[in-house]
C-alpha positions as a Markdown table, in Angstrom:
| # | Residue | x | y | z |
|---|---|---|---|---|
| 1 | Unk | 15.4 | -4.1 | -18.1 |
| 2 | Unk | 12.0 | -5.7 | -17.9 |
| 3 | Unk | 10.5 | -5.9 | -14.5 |
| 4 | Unk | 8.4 | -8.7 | -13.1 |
| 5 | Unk | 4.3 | -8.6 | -13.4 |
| 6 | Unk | 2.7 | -9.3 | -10.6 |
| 7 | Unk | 0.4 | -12.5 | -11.4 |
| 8 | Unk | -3.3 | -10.4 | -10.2 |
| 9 | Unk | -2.3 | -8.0 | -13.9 |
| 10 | Unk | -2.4 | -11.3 | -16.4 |
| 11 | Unk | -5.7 | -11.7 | -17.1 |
| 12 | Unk | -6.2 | -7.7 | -17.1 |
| 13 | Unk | -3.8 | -7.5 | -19.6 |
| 14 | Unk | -4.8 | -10.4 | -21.7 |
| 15 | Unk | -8.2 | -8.8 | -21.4 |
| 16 | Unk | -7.0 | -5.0 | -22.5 |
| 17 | Unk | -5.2 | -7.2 | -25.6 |
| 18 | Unk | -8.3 | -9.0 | -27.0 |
| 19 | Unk | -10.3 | -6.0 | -26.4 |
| 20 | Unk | -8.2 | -4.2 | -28.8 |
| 21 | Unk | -7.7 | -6.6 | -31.1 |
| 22 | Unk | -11.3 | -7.0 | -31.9 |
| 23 | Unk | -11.7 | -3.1 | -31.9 |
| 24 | Unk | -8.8 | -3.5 | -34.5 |
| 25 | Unk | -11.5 | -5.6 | -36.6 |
| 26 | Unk | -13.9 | -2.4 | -36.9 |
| 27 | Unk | -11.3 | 0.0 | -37.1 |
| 28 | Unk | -7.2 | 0.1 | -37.5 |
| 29 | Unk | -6.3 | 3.2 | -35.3 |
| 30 | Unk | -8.7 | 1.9 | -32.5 |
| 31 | Unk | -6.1 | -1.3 | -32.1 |
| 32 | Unk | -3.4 | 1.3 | -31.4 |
| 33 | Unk | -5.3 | 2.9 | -28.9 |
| 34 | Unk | -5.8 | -0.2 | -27.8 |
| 35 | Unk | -2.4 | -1.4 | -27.9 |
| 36 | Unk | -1.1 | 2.0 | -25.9 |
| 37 | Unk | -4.1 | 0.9 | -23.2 |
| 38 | Unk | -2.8 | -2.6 | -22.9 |
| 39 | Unk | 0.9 | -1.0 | -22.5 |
| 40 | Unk | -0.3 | 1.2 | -19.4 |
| 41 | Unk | -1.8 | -1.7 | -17.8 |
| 42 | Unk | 1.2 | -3.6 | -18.0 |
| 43 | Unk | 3.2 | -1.1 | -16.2 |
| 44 | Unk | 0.2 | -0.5 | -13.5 |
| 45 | Unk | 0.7 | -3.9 | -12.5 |
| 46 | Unk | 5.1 | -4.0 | -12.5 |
| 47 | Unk | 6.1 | -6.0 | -9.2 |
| 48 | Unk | 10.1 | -4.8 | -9.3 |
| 49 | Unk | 12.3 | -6.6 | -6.6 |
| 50 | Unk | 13.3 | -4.5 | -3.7 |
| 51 | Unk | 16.3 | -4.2 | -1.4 |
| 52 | Unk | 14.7 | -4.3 | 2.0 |
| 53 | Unk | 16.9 | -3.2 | 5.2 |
| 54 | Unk | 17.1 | -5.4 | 8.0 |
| 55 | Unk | 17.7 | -4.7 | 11.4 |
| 56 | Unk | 15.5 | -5.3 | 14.2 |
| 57 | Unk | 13.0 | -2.7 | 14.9 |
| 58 | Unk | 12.7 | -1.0 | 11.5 |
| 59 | Unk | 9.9 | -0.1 | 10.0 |
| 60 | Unk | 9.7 | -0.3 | 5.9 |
| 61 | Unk | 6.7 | 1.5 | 3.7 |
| 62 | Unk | 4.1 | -1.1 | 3.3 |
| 63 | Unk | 3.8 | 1.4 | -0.6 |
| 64 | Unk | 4.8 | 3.5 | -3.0 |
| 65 | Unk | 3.7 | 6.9 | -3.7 |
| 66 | Unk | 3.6 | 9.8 | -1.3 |
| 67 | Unk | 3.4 | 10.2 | 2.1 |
| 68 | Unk | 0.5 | 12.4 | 2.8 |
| 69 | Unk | -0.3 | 12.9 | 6.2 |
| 70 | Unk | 2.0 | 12.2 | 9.0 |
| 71 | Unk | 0.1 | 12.8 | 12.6 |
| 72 | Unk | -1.8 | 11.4 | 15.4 |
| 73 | Unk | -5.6 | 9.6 | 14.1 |
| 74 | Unk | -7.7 | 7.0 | 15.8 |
| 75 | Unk | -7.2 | 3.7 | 14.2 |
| 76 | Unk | -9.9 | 1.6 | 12.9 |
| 77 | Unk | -12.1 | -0.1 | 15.1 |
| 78 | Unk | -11.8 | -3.7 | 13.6 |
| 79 | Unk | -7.8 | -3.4 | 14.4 |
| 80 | Unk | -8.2 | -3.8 | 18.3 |
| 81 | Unk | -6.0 | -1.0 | 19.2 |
| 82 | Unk | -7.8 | 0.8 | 21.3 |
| 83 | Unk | -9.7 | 4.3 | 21.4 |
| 84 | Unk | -6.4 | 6.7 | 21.7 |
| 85 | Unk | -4.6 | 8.1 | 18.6 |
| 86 | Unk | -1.3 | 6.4 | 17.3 |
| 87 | Unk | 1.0 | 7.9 | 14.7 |
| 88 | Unk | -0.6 | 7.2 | 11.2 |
| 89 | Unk | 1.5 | 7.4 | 8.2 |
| 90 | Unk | -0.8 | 7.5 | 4.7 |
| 91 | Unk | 0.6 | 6.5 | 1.4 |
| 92 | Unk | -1.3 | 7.9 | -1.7 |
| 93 | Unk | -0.7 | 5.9 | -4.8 |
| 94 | Unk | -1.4 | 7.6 | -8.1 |
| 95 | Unk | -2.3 | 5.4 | -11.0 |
| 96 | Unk | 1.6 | 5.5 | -11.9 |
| 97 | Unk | 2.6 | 4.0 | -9.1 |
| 98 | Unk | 3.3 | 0.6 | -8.1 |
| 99 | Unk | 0.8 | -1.3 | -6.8 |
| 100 | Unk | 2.0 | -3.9 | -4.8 |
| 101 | Unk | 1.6 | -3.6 | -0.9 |
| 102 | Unk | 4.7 | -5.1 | 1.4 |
| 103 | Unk | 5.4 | -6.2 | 5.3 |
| 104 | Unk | 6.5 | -3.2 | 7.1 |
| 105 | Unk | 8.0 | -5.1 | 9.7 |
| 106 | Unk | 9.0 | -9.2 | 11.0 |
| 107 | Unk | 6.0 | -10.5 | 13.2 |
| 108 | Unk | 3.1 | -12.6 | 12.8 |
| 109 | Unk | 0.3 | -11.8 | 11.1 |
| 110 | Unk | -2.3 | -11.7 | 14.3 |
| 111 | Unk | -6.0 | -9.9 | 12.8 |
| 112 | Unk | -6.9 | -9.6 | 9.2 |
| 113 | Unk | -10.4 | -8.0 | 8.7 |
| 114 | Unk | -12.1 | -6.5 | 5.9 |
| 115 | Unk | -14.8 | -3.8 | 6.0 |
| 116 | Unk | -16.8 | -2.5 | 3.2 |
| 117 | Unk | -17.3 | 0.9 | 2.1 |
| 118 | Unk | -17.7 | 3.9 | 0.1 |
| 119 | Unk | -15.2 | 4.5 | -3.0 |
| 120 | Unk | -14.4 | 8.4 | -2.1 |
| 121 | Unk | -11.1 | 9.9 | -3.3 |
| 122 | Unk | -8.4 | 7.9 | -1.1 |
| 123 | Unk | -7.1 | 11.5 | -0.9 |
| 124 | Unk | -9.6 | 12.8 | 1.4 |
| 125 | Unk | -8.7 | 12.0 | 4.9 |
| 126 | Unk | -12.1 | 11.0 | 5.7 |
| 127 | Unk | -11.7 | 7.9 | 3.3 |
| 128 | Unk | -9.9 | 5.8 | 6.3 |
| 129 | Unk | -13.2 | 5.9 | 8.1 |
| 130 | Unk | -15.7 | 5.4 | 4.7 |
| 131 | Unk | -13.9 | 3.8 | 2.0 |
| 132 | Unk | -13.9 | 0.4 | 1.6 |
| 133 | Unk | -10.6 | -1.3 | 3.5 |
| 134 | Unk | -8.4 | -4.3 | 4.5 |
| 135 | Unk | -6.7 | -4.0 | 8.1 |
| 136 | Unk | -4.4 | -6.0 | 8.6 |
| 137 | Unk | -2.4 | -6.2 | 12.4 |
| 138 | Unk | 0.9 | -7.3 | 12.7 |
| 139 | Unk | 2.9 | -8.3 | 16.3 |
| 140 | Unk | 6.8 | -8.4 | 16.4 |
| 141 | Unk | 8.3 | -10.7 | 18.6 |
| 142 | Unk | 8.2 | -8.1 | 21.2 |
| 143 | Unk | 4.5 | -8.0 | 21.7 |
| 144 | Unk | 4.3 | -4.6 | 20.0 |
| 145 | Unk | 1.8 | -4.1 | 17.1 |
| 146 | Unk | 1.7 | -2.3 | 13.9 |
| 147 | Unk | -1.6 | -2.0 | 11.8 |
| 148 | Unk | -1.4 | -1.6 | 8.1 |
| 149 | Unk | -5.1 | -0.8 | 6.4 |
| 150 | Unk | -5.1 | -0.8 | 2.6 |
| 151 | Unk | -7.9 | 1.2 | 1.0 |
| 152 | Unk | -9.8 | 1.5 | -2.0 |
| 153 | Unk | -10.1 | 4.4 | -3.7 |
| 154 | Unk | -12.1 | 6.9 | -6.4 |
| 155 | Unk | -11.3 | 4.7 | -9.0 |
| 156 | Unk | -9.9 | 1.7 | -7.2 |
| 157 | Unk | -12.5 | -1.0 | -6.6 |
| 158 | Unk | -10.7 | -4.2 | -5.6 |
| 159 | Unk | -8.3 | -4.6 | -3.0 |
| 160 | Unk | -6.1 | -8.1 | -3.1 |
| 161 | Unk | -5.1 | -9.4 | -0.1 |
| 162 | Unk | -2.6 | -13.1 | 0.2 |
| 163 | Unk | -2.1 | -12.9 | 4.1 |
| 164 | Unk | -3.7 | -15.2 | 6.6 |
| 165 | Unk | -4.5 | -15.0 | 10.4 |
| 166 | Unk | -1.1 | -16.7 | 12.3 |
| 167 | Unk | 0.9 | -16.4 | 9.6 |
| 168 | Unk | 4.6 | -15.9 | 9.9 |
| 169 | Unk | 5.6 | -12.6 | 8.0 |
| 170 | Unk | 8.9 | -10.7 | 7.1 |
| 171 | Unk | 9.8 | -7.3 | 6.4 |
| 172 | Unk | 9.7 | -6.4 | 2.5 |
| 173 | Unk | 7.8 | -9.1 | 1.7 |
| 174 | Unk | 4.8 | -8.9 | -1.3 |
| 175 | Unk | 1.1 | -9.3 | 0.4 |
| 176 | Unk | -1.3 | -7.6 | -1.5 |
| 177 | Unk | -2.2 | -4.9 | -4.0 |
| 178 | Unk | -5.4 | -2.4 | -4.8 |
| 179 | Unk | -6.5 | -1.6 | -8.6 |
| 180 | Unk | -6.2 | 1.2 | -9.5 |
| 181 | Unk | -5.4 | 4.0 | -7.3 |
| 182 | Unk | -5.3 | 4.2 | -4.0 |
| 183 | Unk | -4.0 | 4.5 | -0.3 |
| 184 | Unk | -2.3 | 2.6 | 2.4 |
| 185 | Unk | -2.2 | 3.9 | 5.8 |
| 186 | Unk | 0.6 | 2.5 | 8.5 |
| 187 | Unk | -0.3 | 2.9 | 12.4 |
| 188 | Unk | 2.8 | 3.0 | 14.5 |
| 189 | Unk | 3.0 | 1.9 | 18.3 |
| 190 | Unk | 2.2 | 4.4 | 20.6 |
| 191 | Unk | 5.8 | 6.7 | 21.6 |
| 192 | Unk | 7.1 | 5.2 | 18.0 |
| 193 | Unk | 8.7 | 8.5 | 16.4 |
| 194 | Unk | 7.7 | 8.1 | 12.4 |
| 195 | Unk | 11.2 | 9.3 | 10.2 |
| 196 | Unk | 9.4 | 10.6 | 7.1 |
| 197 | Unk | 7.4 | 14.1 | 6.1 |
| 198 | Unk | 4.8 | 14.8 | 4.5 |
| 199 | Unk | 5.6 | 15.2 | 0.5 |
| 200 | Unk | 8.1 | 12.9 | 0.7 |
| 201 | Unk | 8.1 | 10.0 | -1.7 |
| 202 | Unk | 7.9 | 6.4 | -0.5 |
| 203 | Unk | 9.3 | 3.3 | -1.5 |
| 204 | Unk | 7.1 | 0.6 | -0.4 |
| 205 | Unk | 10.0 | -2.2 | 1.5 |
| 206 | Unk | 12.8 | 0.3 | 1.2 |
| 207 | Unk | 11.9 | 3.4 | 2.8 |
| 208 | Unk | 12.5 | 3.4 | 6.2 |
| 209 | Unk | 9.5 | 5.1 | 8.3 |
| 210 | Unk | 10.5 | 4.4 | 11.8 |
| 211 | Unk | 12.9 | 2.6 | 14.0 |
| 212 | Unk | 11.3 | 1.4 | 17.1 |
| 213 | Unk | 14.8 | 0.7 | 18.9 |
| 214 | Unk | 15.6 | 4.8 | 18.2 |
| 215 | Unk | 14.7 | 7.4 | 20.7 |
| 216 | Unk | 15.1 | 9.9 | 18.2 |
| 217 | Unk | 12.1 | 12.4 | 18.0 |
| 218 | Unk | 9.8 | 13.1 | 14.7 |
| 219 | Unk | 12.0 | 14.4 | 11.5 |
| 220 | Unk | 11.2 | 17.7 | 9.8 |
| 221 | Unk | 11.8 | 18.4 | 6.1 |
| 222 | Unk | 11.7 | 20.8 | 3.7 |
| 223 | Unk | 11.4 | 21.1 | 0.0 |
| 224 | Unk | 14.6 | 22.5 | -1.6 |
């Protein structure tokens, strides 16, 4: 089955491609290494479809990878939501991952800010206060708001982001990706209980990480 590229890879991969093509010039197995580089970054920057579920106050993974911390953290200044903790849900993405960030949720699209920053390991916990970021806030028709902060990572230096302020947004849809390794943190509303654990792997638009109409309390999970 070949999967969709998302349009940000082309001219990576067109640029891995000529790279080893003129390394091929000076030295036959160097195009093959070449060749093999220009696969991986092809599948870095896949963009498969998704099957998103819809129903009104459900909360999708704005990424792949694994959920890595699951717990109550102050959220960025530049979001607007206040001193107090919220639930924050972090999403590592290895280099093997895909890429592409999606809407967690139907609202309107209602801060975008971007802040500029160290390039730490995104696995450190202290890289949502000094990496480099994109915060995005999101309001449901409810009035209830949901921040989503992409950040950059050791090796990640460029984060793409498509939304803009007022605009209309739906669960599952694309908005953004981060070469080349990375994290994507999710801040719930306050008394929002989040459905996932730590170690558990994500789906970003599939995985369902809360339900806001639920009164159901935190999940546990264990590793079997």
């Amino acid at each position: 089955m070949l999967v969709p590229i998302h349009r940000a890879g082309w001219p990576f991969i067109a640029l891995f491609f000529v790279v080893s093509a003129v390394l091929g010039f000076a030295a036959q197995p160097l195009f093959w290494i070449g060749l093999v580089a220009t696969g991986w970054c092809v599948y870095f920057f896949r963009d498969p479809p998704r099957m998103t579920p819809l129903r009104p106050g459900l909360v999708v993974a704005p990424a792949d990878g694994r959920v890595q911390w699951v717990g109550r953290a102050r959220p960025p200044a530049e979001l607007g939501l206040g001193e107090a903790e919220l639930t924050r849900i972090s999403v590592f993405l290895n280099v093997f991952d895909v890429h592409v960030n999606r809407i967690p949720i139907d609202g309107a699209v209602t801060r975008l800010e971007y802040h500029p920053g160290k390039f730490l390991n995104a696995a450190l916990d202290k890289a949502s206060e000094d990496n480099e970021r994109q915060s995005v806030l999101i309001e449901t028709g409810d009035g209830r708001r949901l921040g989503v902060v992409q950040i950059a990572g050791l090796i990640a230096r460029r984060i793409v982001c498509d939304l803009k302020d007022g605009q209309e947004v739906r669960a599952g849809e694309r908005f953004g990706l981060i070469r080349f390794g990375s994290r994507t943190d999710l801040f719930l509303p306050d008394g929002v209980a989040p459905l996932v654990a730590v170690g558990q792997r994500a789906v970003g638009g599939e995985t369902v990480f809360a339900d806001m109409t639920s009164t159901e309390g935190p999940r546990e999970a264990r590793e079997q």
